[in-house]
C-alpha angles and dihedrals in degrees: 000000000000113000130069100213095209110190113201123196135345105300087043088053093053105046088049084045089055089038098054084042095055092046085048092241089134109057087029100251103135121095122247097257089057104050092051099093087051107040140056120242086268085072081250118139107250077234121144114190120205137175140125088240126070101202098092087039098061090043085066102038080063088052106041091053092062093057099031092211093130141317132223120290098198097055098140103071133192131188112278117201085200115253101004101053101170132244084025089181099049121105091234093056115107102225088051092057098043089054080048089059093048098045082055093049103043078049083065104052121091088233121357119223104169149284133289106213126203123201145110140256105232110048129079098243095032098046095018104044090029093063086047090055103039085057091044091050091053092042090048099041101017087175092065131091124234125204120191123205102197132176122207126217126253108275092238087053155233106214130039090221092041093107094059098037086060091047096049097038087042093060103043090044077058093055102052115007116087103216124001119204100204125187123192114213100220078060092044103048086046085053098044098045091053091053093051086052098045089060090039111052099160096043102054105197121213126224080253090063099058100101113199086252093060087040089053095051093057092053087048091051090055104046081047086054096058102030105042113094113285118189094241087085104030123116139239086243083058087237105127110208095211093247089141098098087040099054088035088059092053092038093056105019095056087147121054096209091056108049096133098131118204104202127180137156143197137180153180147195137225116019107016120218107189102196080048090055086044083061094051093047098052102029091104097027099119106234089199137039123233096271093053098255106138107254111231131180119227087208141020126202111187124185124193120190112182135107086253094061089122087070095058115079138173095250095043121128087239085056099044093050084051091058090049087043090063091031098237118208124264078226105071108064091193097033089152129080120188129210134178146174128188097237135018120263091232093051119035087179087065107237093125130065131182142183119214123189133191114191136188078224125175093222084101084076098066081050089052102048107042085051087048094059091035093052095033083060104045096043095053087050084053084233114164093352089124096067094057091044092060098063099040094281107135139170096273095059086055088054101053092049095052085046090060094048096059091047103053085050087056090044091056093036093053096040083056089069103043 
């Protein structure tokens, strides 16, 4: 009981809402050695909700009155204008009490090591309000870790000010996150096609067919595959403390400058062949960025969850192909980290199985620098620039964002020589 899971607009809410309905924290299926990491001694789920509209909130106060686990702890809401929610000190703003809800439930944890925050890149509370959290929670508990779980927005695009809300999200999320899983959506609706497609042969899905719900359960089956307790971890006493997201963080994010996390997932039921689930995992992974330079990881986690976890090792062919799949660096003589459990989250019984891996991948590069060229360019044509004014954002907060951009491209591009 470590970690405060905060959900932030609509896209954070309903990942986390797929994500406690696939551990079975919402009709109250999971055992209780299971739910410790997520929930509070009450039986509650250390959850806070928080958005400017109350529609999904509402969705999950029905639901979560049918299970009872917990209920949202940001229910009065007020309207947020993203990062600079004004007054930002008054008791009636919605960022101080949500800081008020935190402070009352890291009061609560037997020792507190840091929040896990789901949002999104492109809207105005998830991208906006995030930042400003994210920022607020390291200024407030500067000791714990904080984890991100961002989506980024189609390339083609689905706001018009979505180019400068990732930059400017992006780089704060570099300044004070520690380790960001971001999944692109043009990645996620490929993968989760794919995965629709693979359970229904006969009934071939197209990429028009993925509805957001179904986009939203395949990120929430990742972030399940590398949170949820592995035995890796587990204790002699079978209480598992929660420390997954923590030791993933310092087995995947070695160096503070590089902390962008590529995460995907595939599984399968019945007979498991692992160098079969390798291919799966790797069939849409870009070996090469847009200009043609060859994409690496510095570093590699993989979880297995199945009931023939005994017959997947660190030095199997299977694991070795996964390492030249992501392209790890020379550098890194122990690149790979290895989970398992025993079952899959999803399936107790043990006919599914699943691989999950979280990667310090360069891919980031390809993100950065096609919002580089698309705000660059809106910014010198002073397009959209009012609408950030009004509300305290001003040029310099523009530069310094472009200026960490750039960075954080040098930074990949250089930790790929070395």
């Amino acid at each position: 009981m470590s970690t405060v899971w905060l959900q932030v607009g609509q896209c954070g809410n309903q990942i986390a809402q797929e994500l406690w309905q696939n551990l079975g924290l919402v009709n109250g299926t999971c055992g209780k050695i299971d739910r410790n990491p997520f929930c509070s001694r009450d039986g509650k789920l250390s959850a806070i909700c928080v958005d400017s509209e109350p529609k999904v909130i509402k969705k999950m106060q029905k639901q979560m009155k049918k299970g009872g686990q917990f209920t949202p702890l940001v229910p009065d809401l007020v309207q947020a204008y993203g990062y600079y929610n004004k007054p930002s000190n008054c008791e009636k703003s919605l960022l101080y009490r949500t800081m008020e809800r935190l402070r009352k439930e890291v009061e609560l944890r037997d020792c507190y090591s840091g929040t896990v925050l789901f949002h999104s890149l492109s809207g105005g509370t998830g991208a906006g309000l995030g930042s400003h959290l994210c920022e607020e929670i390291r200024d407030e508990y500067p000791l714990g870790q904080i984890l991100s779980v961002t989506v980024a927005p189609y390339q083609t695009g689905e706001c018009p000010l979505q180019h400068y809300n990732i930059l400017l999200c992006l780089s704060w999320l570099q300044s004070y996150a520690d380790g960001i899983f971001l999944f692109h959506n043009d990645d996620v609706l490929k993968r989760t096609a794919a995965s629709m497609e693979k359970k229904n042969i006969h009934e071939p899905r197209k990429l028009s067919q993925v509805s957001l719900s179904n986009m939203n359960t395949y990120i929430a089956d990742c972030v399940a595959g590398l949170l949820y307790p592995v035995n890796n971890f587990r204790p002699t006493s079978g209480l598992n403390m929660g420390v997954e997201p923590w030791e993933l963080l310092r087995s995947v994010c070695p160096v503070p400058t590089l902390k962008f996390l590529h995460v995907a997932q595939t599984s399968t039921r019945g007979q498991v062949f692992w160098d079969s689930m390798v291919s799966s995992l790797t069939h849409f992974l870009a070996p090469e960025s847009s200009t043609g330079d060859p994409f690496y990881s510095t570093s590699l986690l993989l979880v297995a969850r199945s009931n023939h976890c005994s017959l997947i090792r660190p030095q199997s062919s299977a694991m070795k192909r996964l390492q030249r799949a992501y392209g790890c660096v020379s550098w890194n003589p122990f690149p790979l980290s290895l989970w398992t459990a025993s079952y899959d989250m999803k399936d107790p019984a043990g006919q599914r199985h699943s691989l999950t891996v979280c990667a310090n991948h360069s891919s980031i590069i390809d993100l950065l620098k096609h919002t580089l060229e698309k705000a660059q360019k809106m910014y010198s044509a002073n397009a959209y620039t009012h609408w950030y004014r009004q509300y305290g954002c001003e040029g310099s907060d523009f530069e310094q964002a472009f200026d960490t951009f750039y960075t954080v491209e040098a930074e990949y591009r250089s930790a790929g020589e070395w």
